[in-house]
C-alpha positions in Angstrom: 69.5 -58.6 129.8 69.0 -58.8 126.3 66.3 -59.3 125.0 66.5 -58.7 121.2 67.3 -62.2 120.1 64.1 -64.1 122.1 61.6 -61.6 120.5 62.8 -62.2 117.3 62.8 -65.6 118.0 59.5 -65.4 119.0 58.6 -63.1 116.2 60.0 -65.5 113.0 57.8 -68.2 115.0 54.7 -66.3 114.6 55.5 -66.1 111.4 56.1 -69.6 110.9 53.0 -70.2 112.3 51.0 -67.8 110.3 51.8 -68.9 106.6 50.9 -72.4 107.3 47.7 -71.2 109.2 48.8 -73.5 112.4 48.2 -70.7 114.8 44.8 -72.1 115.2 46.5 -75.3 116.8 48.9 -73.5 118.8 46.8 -73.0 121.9 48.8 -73.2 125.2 47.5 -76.6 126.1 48.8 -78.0 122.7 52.0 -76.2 123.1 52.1 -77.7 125.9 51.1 -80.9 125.2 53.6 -80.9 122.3 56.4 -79.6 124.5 56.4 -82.4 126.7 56.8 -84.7 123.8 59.6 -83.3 122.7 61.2 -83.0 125.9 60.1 -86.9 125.7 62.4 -87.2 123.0 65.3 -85.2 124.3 65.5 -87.6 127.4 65.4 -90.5 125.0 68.4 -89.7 123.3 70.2 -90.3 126.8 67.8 -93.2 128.2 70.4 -95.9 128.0 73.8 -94.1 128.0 76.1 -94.2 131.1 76.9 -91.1 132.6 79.5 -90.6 131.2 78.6 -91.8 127.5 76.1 -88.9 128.1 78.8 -86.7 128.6 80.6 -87.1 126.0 77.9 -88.3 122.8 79.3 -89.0 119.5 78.8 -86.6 116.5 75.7 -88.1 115.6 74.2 -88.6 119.0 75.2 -84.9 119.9 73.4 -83.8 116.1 70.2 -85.8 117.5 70.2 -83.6 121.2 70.6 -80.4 119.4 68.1 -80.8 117.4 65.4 -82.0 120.2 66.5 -79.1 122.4 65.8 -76.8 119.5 62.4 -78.3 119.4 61.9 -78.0 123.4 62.8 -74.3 123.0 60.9 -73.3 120.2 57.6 -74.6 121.9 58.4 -72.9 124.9 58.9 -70.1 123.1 55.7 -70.3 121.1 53.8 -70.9 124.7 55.6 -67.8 126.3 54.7 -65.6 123.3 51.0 -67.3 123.0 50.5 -66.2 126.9 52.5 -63.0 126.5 55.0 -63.5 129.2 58.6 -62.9 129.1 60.7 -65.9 129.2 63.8 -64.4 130.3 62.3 -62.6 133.3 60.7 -65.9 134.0 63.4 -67.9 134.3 65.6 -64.8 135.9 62.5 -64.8 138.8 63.2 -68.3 139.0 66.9 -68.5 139.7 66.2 -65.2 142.4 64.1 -67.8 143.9 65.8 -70.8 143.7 68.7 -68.4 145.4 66.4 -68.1 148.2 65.4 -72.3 148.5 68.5 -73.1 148.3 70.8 -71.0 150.3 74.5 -72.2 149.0 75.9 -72.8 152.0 72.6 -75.0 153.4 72.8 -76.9 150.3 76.2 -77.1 149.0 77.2 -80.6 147.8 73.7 -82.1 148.5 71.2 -83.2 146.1 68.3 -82.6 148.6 65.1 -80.9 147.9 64.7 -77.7 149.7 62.4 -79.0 152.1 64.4 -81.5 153.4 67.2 -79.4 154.4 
């Protein structure tokens, strides 16, 4: 896995951070706290849209996602660098695990938590 682009994603953030003396704000609870908001506004660009308006958004409504989901990632970012844990072996221990919950051919087709099944 590659990991080159997250740390310097990580790294320019940091440095973001540092020449506007904000680090002092950036503790995990307020990246946290601040992540959830914009994950608030993510899910509010799609609030009212059909399925399949949210398929398919116009230019404009499509300009408006990226840039929430850029904000979403770039706090998580900032909260995996803050507690020093690597985001892509995170989310790769996840899927492994998910794997494991939900066995494909238990779950295949079904919306159903993993406890259910």
């Amino acid at each position: 896995m590659n990991m080159k682009p997250l740390e310097d994603l990580a790294q320019r953030l940091r440095q973001f951070a540092a020449a506007r003396e904000w680090d002092q704000f950036h503790s995990p609870k307020n990246l946290a706290m601040a992540l959830v908001a914009e994950a608030g506004e993510l899910a509010a660009e799609f609030q009212w849209l059909t399925e399949a308006r949210s398929c398919a958004p116009d230019a404009e409504q499509l300009a408006r996602i990226r840039a929430e989901s850029a904000d979403v990632l770039l706090y998580l970012v900032r909260l995996s660098d803050k507690l020093g844990f690597d985001l892509l072996a995170a989310a790769d221990a996840k899927i492994e695990e998910n794997e494991r919950r939900y066995p494909a051919d238990k779950v295949r087709g079904s919306s159903r938590k993993y406890t259910e099944y």
